[in-house]
C-alpha positions as CSV (number, residue, x, y, z in Angstrom):
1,X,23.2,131.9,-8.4
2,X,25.2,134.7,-9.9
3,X,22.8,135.0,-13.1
4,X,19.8,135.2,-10.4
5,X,22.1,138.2,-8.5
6,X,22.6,139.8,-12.3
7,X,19.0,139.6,-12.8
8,X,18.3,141.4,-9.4
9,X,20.5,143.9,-9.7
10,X,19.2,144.8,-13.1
11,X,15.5,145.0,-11.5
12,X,16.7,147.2,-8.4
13,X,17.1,150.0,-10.9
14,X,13.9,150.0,-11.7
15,X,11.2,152.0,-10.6
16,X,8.3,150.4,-7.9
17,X,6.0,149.0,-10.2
18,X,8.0,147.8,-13.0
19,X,10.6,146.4,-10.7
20,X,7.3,144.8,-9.2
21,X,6.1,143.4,-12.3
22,X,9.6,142.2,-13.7
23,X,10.0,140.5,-10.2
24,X,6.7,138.5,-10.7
25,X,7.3,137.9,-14.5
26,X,10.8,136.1,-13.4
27,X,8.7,134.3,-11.0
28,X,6.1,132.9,-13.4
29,X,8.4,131.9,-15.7
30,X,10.2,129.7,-13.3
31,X,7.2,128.5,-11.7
32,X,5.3,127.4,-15.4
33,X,8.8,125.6,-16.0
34,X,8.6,123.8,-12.8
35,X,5.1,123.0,-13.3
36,X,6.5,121.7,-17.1
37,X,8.8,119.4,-15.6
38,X,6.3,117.9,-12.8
39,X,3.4,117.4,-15.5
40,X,6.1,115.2,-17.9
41,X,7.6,113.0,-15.0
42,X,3.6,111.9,-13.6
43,X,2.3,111.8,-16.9
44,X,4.8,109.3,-18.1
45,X,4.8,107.8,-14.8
46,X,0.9,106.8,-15.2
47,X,0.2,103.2,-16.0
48,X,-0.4,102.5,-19.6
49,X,1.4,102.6,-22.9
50,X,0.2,104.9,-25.7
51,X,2.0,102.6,-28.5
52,X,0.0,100.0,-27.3
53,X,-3.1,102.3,-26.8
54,X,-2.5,102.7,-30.7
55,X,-2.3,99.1,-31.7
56,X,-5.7,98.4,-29.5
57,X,-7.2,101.1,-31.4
58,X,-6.0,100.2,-34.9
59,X,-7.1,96.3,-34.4
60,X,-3.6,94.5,-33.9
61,X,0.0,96.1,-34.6
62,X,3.3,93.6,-35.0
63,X,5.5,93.9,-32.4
64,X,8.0,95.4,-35.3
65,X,6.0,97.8,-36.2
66,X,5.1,98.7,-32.6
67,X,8.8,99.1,-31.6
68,X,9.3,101.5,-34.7
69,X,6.5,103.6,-33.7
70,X,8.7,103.7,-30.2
71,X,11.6,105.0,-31.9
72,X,9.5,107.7,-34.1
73,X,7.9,109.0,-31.0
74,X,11.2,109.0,-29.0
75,X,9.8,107.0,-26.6
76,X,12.7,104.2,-26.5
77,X,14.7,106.8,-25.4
78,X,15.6,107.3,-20.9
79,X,13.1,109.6,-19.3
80,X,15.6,112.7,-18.9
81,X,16.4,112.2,-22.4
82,X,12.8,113.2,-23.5
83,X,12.3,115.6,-21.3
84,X,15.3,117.6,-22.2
85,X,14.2,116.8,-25.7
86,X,10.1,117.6,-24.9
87,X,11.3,120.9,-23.3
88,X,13.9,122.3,-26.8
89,X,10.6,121.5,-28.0
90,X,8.5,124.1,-25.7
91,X,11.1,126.8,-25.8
92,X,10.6,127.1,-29.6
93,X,6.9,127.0,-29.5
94,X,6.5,123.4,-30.4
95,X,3.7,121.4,-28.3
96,X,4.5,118.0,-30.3
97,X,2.0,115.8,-32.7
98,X,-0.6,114.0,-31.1
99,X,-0.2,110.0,-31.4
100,X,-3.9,109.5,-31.6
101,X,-5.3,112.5,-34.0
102,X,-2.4,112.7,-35.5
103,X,-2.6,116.8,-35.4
104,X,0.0,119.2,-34.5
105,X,-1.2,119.9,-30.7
106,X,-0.4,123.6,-30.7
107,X,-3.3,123.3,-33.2
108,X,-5.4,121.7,-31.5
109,X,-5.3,123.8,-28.5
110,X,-5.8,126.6,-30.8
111,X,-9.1,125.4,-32.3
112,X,-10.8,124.1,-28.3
113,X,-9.6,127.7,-26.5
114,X,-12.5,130.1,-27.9
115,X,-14.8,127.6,-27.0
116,X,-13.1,126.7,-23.6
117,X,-13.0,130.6,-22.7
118,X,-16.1,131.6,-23.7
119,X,-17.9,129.2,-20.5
120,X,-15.3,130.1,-18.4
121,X,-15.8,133.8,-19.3
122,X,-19.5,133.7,-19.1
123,X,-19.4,131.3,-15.8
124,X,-17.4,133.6,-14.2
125,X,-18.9,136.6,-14.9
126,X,-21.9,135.1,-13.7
127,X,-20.7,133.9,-10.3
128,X,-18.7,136.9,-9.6
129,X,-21.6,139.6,-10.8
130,X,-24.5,137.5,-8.9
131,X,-23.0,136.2,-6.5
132,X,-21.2,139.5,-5.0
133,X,-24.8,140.8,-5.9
134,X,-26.5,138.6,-3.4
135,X,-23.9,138.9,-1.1
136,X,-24.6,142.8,-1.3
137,X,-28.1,142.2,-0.5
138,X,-27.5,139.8,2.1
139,X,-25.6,141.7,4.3
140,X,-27.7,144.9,3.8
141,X,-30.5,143.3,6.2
142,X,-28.7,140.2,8.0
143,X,-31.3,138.6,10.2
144,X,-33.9,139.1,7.3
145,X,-36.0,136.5,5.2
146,X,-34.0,137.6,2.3
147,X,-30.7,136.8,3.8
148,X,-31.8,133.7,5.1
149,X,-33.0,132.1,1.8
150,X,-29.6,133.7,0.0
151,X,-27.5,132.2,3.2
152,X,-29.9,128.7,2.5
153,X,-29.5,128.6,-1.4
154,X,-25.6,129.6,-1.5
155,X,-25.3,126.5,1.2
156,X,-27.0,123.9,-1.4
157,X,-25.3,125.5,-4.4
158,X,-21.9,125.2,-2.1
159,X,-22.7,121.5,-1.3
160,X,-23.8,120.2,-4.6
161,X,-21.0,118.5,-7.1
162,X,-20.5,119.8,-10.3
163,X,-21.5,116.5,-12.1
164,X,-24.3,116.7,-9.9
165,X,-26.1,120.0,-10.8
166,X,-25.0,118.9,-14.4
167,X,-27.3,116.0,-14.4
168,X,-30.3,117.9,-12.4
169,X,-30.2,120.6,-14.8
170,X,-30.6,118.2,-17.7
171,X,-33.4,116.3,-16.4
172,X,-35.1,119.9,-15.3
173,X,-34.2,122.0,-18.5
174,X,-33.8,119.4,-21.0
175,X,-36.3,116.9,-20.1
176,X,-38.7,117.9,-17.9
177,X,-39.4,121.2,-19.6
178,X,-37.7,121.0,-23.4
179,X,-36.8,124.6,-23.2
180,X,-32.8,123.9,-23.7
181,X,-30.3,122.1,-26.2
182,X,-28.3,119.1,-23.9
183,X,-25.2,118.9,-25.8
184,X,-23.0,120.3,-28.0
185,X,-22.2,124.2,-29.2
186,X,-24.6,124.3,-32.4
187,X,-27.3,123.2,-33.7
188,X,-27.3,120.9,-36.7
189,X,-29.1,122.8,-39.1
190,X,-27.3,126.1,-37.4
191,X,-26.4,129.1,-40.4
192,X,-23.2,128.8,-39.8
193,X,-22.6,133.3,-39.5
194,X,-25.0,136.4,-38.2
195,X,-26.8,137.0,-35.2
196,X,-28.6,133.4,-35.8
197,X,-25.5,132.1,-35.0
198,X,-24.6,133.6,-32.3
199,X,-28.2,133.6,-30.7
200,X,-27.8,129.6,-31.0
201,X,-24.4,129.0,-29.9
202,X,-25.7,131.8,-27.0
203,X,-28.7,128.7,-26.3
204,X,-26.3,126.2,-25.9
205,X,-24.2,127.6,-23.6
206,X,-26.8,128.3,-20.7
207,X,-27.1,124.9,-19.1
208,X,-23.2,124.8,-19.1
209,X,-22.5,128.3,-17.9
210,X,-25.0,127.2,-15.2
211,X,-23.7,124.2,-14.1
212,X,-20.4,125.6,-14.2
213,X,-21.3,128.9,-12.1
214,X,-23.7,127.3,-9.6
215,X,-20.7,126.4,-7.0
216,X,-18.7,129.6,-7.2
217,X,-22.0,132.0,-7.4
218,X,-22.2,130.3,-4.2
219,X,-19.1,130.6,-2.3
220,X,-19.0,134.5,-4.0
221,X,-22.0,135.5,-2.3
222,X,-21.3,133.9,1.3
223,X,-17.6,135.5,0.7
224,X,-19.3,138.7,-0.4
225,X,-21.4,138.8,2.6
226,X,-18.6,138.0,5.3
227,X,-16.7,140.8,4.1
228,X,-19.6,143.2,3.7
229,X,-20.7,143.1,7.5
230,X,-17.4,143.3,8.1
231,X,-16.6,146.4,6.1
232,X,-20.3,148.1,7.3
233,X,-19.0,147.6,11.2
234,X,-15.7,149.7,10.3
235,X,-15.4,152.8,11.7
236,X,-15.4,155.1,8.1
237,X,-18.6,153.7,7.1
238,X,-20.5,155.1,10.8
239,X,-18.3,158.5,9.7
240,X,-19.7,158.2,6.1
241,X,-23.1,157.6,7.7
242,X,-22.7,160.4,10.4
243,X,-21.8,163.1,7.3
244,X,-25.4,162.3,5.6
245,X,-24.6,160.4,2.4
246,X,-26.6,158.4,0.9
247,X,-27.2,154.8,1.7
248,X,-26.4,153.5,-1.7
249,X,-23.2,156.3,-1.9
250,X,-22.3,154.3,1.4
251,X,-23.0,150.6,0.2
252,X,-21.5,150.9,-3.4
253,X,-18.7,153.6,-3.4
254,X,-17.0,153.2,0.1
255,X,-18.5,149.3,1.7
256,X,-18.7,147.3,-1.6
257,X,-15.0,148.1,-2.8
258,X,-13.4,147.3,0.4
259,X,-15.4,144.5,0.7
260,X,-14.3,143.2,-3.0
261,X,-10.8,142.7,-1.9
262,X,-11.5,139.1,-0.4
263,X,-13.7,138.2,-3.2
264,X,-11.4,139.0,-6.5
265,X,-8.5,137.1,-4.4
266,X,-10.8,133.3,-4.0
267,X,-11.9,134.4,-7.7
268,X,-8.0,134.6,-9.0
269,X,-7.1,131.6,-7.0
270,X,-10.1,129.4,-8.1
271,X,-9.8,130.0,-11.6
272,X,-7.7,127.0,-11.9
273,X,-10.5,124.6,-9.8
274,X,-12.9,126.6,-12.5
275,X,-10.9,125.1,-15.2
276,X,-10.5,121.6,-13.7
277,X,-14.4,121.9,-13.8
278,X,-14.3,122.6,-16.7
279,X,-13.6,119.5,-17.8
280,X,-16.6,117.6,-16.3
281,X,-18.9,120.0,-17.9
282,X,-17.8,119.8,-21.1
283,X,-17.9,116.1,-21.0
284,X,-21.1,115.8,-19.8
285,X,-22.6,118.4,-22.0
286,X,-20.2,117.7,-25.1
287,X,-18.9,121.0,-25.3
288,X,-15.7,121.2,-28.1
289,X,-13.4,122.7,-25.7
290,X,-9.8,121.9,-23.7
291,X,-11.3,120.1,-21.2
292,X,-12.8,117.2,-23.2
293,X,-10.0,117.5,-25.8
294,X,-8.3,116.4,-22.8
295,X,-10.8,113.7,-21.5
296,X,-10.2,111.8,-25.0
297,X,-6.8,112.3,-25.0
298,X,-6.2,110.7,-21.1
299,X,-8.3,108.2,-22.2
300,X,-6.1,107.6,-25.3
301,X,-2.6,107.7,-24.0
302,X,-2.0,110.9,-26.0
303,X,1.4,112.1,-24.4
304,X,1.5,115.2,-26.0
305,X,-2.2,116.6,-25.6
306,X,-1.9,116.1,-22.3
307,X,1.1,117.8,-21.7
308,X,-0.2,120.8,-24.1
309,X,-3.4,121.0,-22.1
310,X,-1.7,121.3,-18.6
311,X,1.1,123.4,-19.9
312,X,-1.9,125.8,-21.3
313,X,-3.7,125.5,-18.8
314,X,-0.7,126.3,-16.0
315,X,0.2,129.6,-18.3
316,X,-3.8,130.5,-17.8
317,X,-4.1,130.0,-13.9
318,X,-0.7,132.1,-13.1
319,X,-1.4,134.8,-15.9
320,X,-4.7,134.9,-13.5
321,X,-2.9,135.4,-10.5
322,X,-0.9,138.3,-11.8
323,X,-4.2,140.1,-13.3
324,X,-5.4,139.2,-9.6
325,X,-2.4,141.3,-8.0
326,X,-2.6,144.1,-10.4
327,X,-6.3,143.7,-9.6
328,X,-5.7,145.2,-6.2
329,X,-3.6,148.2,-6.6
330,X,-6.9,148.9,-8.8
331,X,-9.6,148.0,-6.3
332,X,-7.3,149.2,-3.4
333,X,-4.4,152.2,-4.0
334,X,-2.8,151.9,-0.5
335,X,-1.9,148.3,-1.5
336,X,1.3,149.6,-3.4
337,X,4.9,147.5,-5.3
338,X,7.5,146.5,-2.6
């Protein structure tokens, strides 16, 4: 308690916004290490026994052998006892060594993030650009035919599973017309540099930026269109009207960024339901990124993965929520630091 009061009074003599940003900082610190804790205590809590996991895999272990790989792993050891150890370990940068790869997991992570952030990225900036798009549209003309099939397609794009629109797009795009790769991030006889490289790692990703996308496009451009017929019944958009400007000057510079307020707040807080989603895509389209690296490694027993892939991935959703709240003091200057 009196560290937390020293820490305090250091940030009170700060100014607004750094004394803001410290604040939160301190915040998602403690709230990563919580998160730390909780994911060791259920993980090793699950049923199953990655030793045994090991021996399956390798065909047969003695029971001598399989007790020694306890002791090398630390896993003999009481609960509190490796996770005091497991956390030494996190301070100093260390994620562990797989048990089933037998890879340094920091590693691992290292080599599945570019591809992992590239369909995020590219989902996201898809739902979030379309989606407030058609919202935008939407609530330009709200009883007309175009709103209607917007309001109609965001409710079956809202309603579908992930998996789901996975497996349609597969059988349309991949089957039914041949027009896209089904799995993986290259092609087998790809270059391997230049623009042909990128143009067919570019081909591979549109059926999983899609799939991905589909749902939040979706809930972006019902969201976008809520807050837009909101913001176009306020009383400084008749004034903007009454002075003569422009429809679009009225839609884009003074409706659209009052309106993206509600929008980039589900988009910071979803991010983390966008990387749990993640995970189904990439399996189903066997794309080399966290969330199948993770797949294999529940599947496996692999202690450490798993714990690297949740820590990594609870450091990405609240470094997202504090982008989100700087977000709004760009979007929004009244919204100022306490």
């Amino acid at each position: 308690m009196r560290g937390g009061a020293v820490a305090l009074t250091g940030l009170s003599g700060m100014p607004g916004m750094l004394r803001h940003t410290a604040a939160r900082l301190l915040q998602a610190a403690g709230l990563v290490l919580a998160v730390v804790v909780l994911n060791f205590v259920l993980v090793h809590a699950a049923p199953g026994d990655p030793v045994e996991t090991i021996a399956g895999a390798s065909g047969g272990m003695s029971p001598e052998l399989m007790a020694q790989l306890r002791q090398q792993y630390g896993l003999d050891q009481p609960l509190p006892v490796q996770l005091w150890v497991y956390l030494g370990k996190v301070v100093q940068g260390d994620l562990g060594h797989s048990y089933f790869f037998n890879q340094p997991v920091a590693q691992m992570i290292a080599a599945r993030v570019p591809a992992t952030l590239l369909l995020m990225l590219s989902a996201v900036s898809l739902a979030f650009g379309v989606g407030t798009a058609l919202g935008v549209l939407s609530a330009r003309k709200p009883n007309g035919w175009l709103s209607q099939f917007i309001t109609v397609l965001s409710l079956v794009g809202f309603a579908a599973p992930v998996f789901w629109l996975g497996i349609m797009l597969v059988i349309l795009l991949a089957s039914v017309l041949p027009i896209l790769p089904v799995a993986g991030m290259r092609s087998i006889d790809a270059s391997g540099g230049g623009i042909g490289d990128v143009l067919d790692v570019a081909h591979h990703l549109v059926l999983p930026t899609l799939t991905l996308s589909l749902v939040y496009l979706a809930q972006y451009s019902r969201l976008a269109r809520s807050a837009m017929l909101d913001v176009l019944g306020a009383d400084f958009i008749r004034t903007a009207r009454a002075k003569g400007l422009a429809e679009r000057v009225v839609l884009y510079r003074h409706a659209l960024r009052n309106a993206l307020l509600p929008v980039v707040t589900v988009l910071g807080l979803q991010f983390g339901n966008m990387l749990a989603g993640a995970i189904l895509v990439e399996t189903v389209f066997n794309w080399p990124g966290l969330g199948r690296l993770a797949f294999e490694s529940v599947l496996r027993r692999d202690y450490p993965t798993i714990l690297g892939v949740l820590l990594f991935s609870s450091i990405v959703v609240v470094a997202m929520n504090q982008i989100t709240d700087l977000c709004y003091r760009l979007i929004d200057p009244r919204i100022k630091a306490p």
